[in-house]
C-alpha positions in Angstrom: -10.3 35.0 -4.7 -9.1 32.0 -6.7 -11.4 28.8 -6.8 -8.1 26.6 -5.2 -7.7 29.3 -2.1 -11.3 29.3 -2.0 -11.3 25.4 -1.7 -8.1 25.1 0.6 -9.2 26.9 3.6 -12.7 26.8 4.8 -14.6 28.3 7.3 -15.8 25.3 10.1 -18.0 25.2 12.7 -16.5 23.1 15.3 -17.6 21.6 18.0 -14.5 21.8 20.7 -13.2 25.0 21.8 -9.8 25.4 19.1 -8.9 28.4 20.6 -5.4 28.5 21.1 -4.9 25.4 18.5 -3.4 26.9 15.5 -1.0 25.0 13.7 -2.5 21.5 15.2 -4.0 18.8 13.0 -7.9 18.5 13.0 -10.0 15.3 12.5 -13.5 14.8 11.3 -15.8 12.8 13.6 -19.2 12.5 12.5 -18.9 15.7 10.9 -17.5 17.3 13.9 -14.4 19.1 13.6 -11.6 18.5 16.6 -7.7 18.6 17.1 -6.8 15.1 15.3 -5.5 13.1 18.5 -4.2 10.2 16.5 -0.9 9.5 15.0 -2.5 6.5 12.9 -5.4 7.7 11.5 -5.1 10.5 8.9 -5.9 14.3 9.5 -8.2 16.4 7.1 -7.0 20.0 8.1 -4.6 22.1 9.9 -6.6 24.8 12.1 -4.9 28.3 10.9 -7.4 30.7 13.5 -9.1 28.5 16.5 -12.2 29.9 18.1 -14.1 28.8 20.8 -17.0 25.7 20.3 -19.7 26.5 17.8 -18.3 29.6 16.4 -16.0 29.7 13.3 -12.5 28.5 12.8 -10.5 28.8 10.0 -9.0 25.5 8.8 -6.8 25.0 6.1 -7.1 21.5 3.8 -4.7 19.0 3.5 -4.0 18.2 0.1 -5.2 20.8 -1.1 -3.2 24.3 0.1 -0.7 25.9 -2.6 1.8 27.1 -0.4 3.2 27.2 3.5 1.2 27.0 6.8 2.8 27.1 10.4 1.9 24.1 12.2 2.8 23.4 15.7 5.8 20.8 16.4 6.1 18.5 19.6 9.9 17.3 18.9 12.9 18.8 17.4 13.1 18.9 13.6 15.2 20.0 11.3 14.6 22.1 8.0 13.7 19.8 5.3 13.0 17.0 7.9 9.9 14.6 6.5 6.9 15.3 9.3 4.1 13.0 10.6 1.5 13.3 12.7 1.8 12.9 16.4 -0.7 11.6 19.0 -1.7 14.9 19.7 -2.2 17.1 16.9 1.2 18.0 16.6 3.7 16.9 14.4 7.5 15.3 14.7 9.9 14.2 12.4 9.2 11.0 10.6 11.0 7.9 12.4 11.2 6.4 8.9 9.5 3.1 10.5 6.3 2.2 12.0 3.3 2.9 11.8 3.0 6.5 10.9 0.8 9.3 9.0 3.3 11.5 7.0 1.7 15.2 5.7 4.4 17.2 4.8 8.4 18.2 4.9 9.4 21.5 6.9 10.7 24.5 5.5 12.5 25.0 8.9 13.7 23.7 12.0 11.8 23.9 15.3 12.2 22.5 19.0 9.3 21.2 20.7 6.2 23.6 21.4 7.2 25.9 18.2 5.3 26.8 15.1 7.0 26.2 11.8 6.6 26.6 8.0 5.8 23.4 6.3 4.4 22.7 3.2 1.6 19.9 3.7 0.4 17.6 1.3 -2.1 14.7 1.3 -2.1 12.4 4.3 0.2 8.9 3.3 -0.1 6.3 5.7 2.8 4.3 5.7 3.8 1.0 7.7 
């Protein structure tokens, strides 16, 4: 295993039930792990294999993958389509104004409730 996989996704130990979450954006509360349910404040991970509270999840970094993740969409959005966070852990297309958390560009298009490949890269807050 390469150092940079070994970095990008990590085993967590969460403290919510992510069972069911994969693809959504997770936050760090107190070093508690949780489905990110802001659009404003930055993500640190996308869950890639949810399990229930206190037991493992797998968690990929943002930032720091080298390559595509499916992450879960809560809008239409079209391939290539800048994405941003969403109030619920979700992403949508970027509305280009506002107040908004972009993480990546999508590799293809997706209606609401799908999971698409995106590449993700460091959280930038924009106004």
């Amino acid at each position: 295993m390469s150092p940079l996989y070994a970095a990008s996704i990590i085993l967590a130990v969460t403290g919510v039930d992510l069972t069911g979450k994969e693809g959504y954006l997770i936050k760090n509360n107190a070093g508690v792990h949780a489905v990110n349910t802001s659009a404003t404040v930055p993500a640190i991970a996308v869950c890639l294999e949810g399990d229930v509270a206190a037991k493992q999840s797998s968690i990929a970094m943002l930032g720091a993958l080298d390559g595509a993740v499916r992450v879960k969409s809560s809008g239409a959005i079209a391939k290539f389509d800048k994405i941003c966070q969403a109030a619920d852990g979700t992403l949508v297309t970027d509305a280009g104004a506002g107040a908004r958390v972009q993480v990546g560009t999508a590799l293809e298009a997706a209606a609401a409730g799908d999971l698409f490949q995106a590449i993700l890269h460091t959280p930038v807050v924009l106004a």
